[in-house]
C-alpha positions, 0 to 999 in steps of 0.5 A, spaced: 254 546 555 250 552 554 252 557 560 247 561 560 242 558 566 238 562 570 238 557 576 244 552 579 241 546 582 246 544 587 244 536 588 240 531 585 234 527 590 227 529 593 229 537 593 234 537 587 230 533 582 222 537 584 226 544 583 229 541 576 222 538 574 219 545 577 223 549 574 224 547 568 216 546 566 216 553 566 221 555 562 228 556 566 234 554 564 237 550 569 244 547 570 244 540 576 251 539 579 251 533 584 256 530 587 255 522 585 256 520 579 250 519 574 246 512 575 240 510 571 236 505 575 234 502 569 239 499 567 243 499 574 238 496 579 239 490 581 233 489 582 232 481 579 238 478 583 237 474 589 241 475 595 245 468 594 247 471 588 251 478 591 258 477 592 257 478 600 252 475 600 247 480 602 251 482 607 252 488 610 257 493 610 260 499 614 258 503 608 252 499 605 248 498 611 243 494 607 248 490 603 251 489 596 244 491 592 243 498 596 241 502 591 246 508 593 251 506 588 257 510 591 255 512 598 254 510 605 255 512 612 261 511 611 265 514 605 272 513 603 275 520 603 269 523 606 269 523 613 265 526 619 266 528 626 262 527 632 261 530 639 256 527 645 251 522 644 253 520 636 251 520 629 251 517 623 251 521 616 248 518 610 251 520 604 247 517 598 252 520 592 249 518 585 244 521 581 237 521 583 240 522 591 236 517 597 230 517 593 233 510 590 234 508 597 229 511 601 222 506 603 217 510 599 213 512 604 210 518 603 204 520 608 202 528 608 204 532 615 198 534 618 194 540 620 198 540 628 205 538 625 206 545 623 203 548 629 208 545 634 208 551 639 200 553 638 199 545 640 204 543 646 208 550 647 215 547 645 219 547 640 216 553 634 210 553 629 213 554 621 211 560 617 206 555 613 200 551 614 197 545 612 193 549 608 198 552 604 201 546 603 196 542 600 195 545 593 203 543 593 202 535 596 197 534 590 201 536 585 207 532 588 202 526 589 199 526 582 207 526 578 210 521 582 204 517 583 202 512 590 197 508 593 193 510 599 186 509 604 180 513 601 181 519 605 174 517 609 178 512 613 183 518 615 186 519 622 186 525 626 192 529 624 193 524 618 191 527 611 190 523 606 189 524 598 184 525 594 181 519 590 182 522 584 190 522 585 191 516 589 191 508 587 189 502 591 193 499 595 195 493 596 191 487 600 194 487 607 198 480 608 197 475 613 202 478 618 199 485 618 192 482 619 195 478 625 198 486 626 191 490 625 187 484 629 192 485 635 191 494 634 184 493 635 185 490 641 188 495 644 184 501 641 188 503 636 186 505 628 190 502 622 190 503 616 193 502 608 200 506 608 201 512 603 206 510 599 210 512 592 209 506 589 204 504 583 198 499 583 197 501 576 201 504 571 202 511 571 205 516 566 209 510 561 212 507 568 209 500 570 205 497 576 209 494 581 209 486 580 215 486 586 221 482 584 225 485 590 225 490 595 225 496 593 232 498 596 236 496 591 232 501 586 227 500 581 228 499 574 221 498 571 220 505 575 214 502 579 216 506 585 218 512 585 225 515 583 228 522 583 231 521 575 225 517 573 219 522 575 223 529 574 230 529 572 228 525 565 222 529 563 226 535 565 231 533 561 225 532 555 224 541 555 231 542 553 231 546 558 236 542 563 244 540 563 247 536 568 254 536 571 255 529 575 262 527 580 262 534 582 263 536 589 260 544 591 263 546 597 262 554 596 257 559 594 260 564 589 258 572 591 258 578 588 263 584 591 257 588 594 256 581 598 248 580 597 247 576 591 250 569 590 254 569 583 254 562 581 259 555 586 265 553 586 266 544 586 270 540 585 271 536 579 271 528 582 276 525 576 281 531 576 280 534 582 281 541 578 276 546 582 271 550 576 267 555 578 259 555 574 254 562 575 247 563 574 242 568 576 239 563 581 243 558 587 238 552 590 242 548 595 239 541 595 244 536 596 241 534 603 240 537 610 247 536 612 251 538 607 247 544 605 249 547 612 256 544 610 255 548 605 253 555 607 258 554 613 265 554 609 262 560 604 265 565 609 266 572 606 269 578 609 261 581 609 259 574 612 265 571 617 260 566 620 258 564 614 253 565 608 245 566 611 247 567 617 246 572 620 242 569 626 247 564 627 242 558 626 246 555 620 247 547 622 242 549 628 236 544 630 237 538 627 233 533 629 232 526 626 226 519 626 227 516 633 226 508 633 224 502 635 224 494 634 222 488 636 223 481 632 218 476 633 215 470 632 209 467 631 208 460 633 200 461 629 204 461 622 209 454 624 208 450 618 203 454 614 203 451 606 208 454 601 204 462 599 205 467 595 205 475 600 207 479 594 204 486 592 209 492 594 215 490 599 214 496 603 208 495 609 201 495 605 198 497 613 201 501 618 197 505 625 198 512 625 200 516 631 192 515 635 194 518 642 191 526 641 189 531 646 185 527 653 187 520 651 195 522 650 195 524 658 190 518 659 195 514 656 201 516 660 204 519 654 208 524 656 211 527 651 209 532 645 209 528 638 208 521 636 210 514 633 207 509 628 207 502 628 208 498 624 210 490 620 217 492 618 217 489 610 225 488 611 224 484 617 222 477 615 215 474 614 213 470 608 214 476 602 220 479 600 225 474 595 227 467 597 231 469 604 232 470 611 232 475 616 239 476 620 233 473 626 231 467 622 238 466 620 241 466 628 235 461 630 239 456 625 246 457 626 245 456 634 241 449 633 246 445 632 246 438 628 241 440 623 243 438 617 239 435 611 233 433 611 232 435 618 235 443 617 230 443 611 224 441 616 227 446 621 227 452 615 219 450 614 218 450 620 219 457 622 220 460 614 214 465 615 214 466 623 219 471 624 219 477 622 219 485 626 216 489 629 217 497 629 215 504 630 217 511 628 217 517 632 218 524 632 224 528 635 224 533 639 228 539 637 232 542 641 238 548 640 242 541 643 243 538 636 247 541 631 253 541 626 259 546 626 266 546 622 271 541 624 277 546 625 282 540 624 279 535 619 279 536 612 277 531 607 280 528 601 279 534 597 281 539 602 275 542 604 272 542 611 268 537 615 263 537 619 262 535 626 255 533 629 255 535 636 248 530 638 244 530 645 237 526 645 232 529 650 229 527 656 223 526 652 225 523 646 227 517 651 220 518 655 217 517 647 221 512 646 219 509 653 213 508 651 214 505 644 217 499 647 211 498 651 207 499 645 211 494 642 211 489 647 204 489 648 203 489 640 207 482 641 203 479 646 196 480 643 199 478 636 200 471 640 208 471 639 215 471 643 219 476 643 226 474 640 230 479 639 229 487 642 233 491 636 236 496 640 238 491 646 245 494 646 242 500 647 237 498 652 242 494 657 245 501 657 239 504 659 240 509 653 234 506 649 236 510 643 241 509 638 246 514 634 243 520 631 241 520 624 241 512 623 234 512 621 237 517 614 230 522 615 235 527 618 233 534 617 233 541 620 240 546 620 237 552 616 230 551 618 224 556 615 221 562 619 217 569 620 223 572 623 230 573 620 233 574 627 232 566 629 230 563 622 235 562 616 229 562 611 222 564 609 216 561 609 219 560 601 226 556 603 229 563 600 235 566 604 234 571 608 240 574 607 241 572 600 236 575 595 238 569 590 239 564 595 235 558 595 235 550 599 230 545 597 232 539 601 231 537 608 234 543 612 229 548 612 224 544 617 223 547 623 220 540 628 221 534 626 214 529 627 213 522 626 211 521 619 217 519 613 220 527 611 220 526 603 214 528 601 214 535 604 221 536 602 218 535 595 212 539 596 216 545 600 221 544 594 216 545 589 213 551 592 220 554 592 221 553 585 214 556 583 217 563 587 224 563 582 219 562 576 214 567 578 221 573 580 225 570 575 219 572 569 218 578 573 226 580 573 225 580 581 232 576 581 
């Protein structure tokens, strides 16, 4: 392996695999270091295997919460040997570790952030706006949307506040099924605007990938590379330029500095199979290898020059976390009892969804007192007929609890319902709050000896009364879907009059080392460039500074190519 890189790239998902594909079109040489071993989902995904064929048979576990087919080959909310700890209200850390990241996992839902979402202070007076708008980023939407490919409506039919891509850049989405029609005849009902949901999967082939013919869902990673991935779309034609090395089961835990204390050297990992430490240098330190474990990071950097920390002198290192909020329903319709055997195939994630549709006097009108929004929408992993041969944890709970079917009768039965049942959802912005944040444990250390992190989580007021008013949007959805409400998602939670569940369930955490004007309350600037460090860079989740209801992952990819352009403009003009 050559040592003379320009950049290391710490970790490999949405962030890490843009900066490498950025960086290397240019020219640099780049060195990746991911903490998960190499995967290739095109020989892994499990993608044409039935539920009944897995060893659990599909179901979950503590460190696979979506089964033995999760394509997070090597992670989970809980790892072995990888703990966390936590204070207040609860959270849940996802840890993907495996070449390519959560982008193998994640649903593939890439809606842009809108004009307002970067505006949060200039619109509600809460929270901040971030140094960029939406004006800068679109240049950076349109080159992320045009390498990773995605379906969409034609930007006529946007939404306020929901930006849409150009036609020559997105594909045609796939008809809305039977139930999403139910769903979007019950949204009008209730004067609420839906539309096909932007997601990164294709309907055409694109860039030597194929058109999704969908075998499964797309959890499970995707071995025809239909819907998008880290290793398909950027680490692979980065490795093509020659310009990129890549170091896998390797753990970064510190960043290296020079003596002066001002320019980062290189980091420290640990090597998985030996446990040796081995240190590696470049020019260039991107952190990406996730929101939390980037402030992880900084945090056990500690020198002499910067005892609380590296890149934080305006302590907000692992400050103003924020995550998605949620909610859900079960339900079933009796309409679609007995319906023929049909195919609803197309793409597993939602083909039609309703974008936040309260802005301005009709939020008040509404009694929508909070900032932010939700969404809804069908869930495409919550039952319905789609999705292969199988049943959602609802439909199998109506079986086990008749008693005396079997035989004919429990196929009669099965027929019956197959197809009724399915979830209702919505995902909602957060508000962000100094009450959220991440400090190292002093006591607990992992396997390796090296410090973790303990979350300290407080949902706010608003964030219940936003959730609030989810559920009554859900209820009245069922009701004028003409279905019966069999099971609220987050029952336990209601009973306890919480509403809400842990932090970071929805796995769309961000924040820590948020974006801004002013090194005095902000980590990084309007590049993802550290104040504090020259050459200090981080490309995931962390440099949000508000948190709305649309997926994070495109932004991330977007913010990380506006970065990895920076290092390639200073690198080429020996500024770094």
């Amino acid at each position: 392996m050559a040592d003379n890189h320009d950049v290391i790239v710490v970790g490999s998902g949405a962030g890490g695999g843009m900066m490498v594909h950025t960086l290397t079109a240019a020219g640099i040489n780049v060195l990746l270091v991911e903490a998960g071993r190499n995967y290739d989902p095109e020989t892994e995904a499990a993608m044409f295997q039935l539920p009944q064929e897995a060893p659990l048979r599909d179901e979950a576990t503590p460190d696979k919460n979506s089964g033995f087919f999760d394509a997070t080959v090597d992670g989970g909310f809980e790892v072995e040997g990888q703990p966390y700890t936590t204070e207040g209200e609860g959270f849940r850390w996802w840890r993907a570790r495996q070449l390519g990241g959560r982008t193998h996992h994640f649903g593939r839902q890439t809606p842009r952030y809108g004009p307002e979402d970067f505006k949060c202070y200039s619109k509600t007076g809460r929270a901040d706006d971030w140094p960029v708008s939406y004006e800068d980023m679109e240049p950076y939407y349109d080159r992320v949307e045009t390498i990773m490919g995605l379906f969409g409506p034609d930007p006529d039919q946007a939404i306020y506040n929901s930006p849409q891509s150009p036609n020559h850049i997105r594909q045609q989405p796939p008809a809305p099924r039977a139930s999403e029609l139910v769903f979007a005849k019950a949204c009008a009902k209730m004067g609420i605007k839906t539309m096909a949901h932007p997601t990164a999967i294709l309907t055409s082939p694109l860039h030597d990938r194929q058109a999704c013919f969908y075998a499964t869902n797309c959890i499970r990673g995707c071995a025809i590379g239909a819907a998008f991935d880290s290793v398909t779309s950027y680490i692979k034609p980065a490795l093509e330029t020659g310009k990129l090395n890549i170091i896998t089961s390797a753990v970064v835990y510190k960043i290296l500095m020079n003596e002066k204390g001002d320019k980062a050297t290189g980091v420290r990992y640990i090597d998985r199979a030996s446990g040796d430490h081995k240190d590696v240098f470049a020019r260039v330190v991107v952190l990406a290898p996730a929101a939390m474990e980037s402030s992880r990071i900084l945090l056990n950097s500690k020198t002499d020059k910067a005892p609380n920390g590296l890149a934080n002198s305006s302590g907000n290192v692992g400050k103003y976390l924020s995550d998605t909020t949620g909610a859900g329903l079960s339900i079933q319709i009796p309409a679609f009892e007995n319906l023929p055997p049909h195919n609803e195939d197309g793409v597993s994630q939602p083909h039609l969804y309703a974008p936040w549709w309260l802005h301005g006097e009709a939020k008040e009108k509404n009694g929508a007192d909070f900032s932010g929004g939700y969404k809804l929408e069908v869930s495409p992993y919550g039952g319905g007929r789609f999705g292969p041969p199988g049943m959602d944890a609802t439909f199998r709970a109506m079986l086990f609890g008749k008693k005396g079917l079997y035989g004919d009768k429990l196929k009669a039965y099965m027929r019956r319902f197959y197809g009724s049942v399915m979830t209702i959802r919505c995902l909602g912005s957060m508000t962000v709050t100094k009450d959220n944040y991440l400090t190292i444990d002093p006591e607990v250390k992992d396997k390796w000896g090296i410090p973790v992190p303990k979350f300290h989580w407080k949902w706010s007021d608003e964030d219940f009364r936003r959730t609030s008013h989810m559920y009554n949007s859900l209820y009245s959805l069922a009701e004028n879907m003409g279905a019966i409400v069999l099971n609220d998602g987050f029952d336990k939670q209601r009973k306890a009059g919480k509403l809400i569940g842990p932090g970071g369930g929805t796995n769309h955490e961000v924040g820590g080392c948020r974006m801004g004007d002013d090194p005095k309350t902000s980590v990084l600037n309007k590049f993802s460039q550290t104040w504090d460090v020259d050459n200090l860079y981080v490309a995931d989740g962390a440099p949000f500074v508000t948190h709305v209801e649309k997926n994070p992952t495109l932004t991330i990819m977007a913010l990380s190519m506006r970065a990895g352009d920076n290092i390639a403009q200073r690198l080429k003009k020996n500024e770094l």
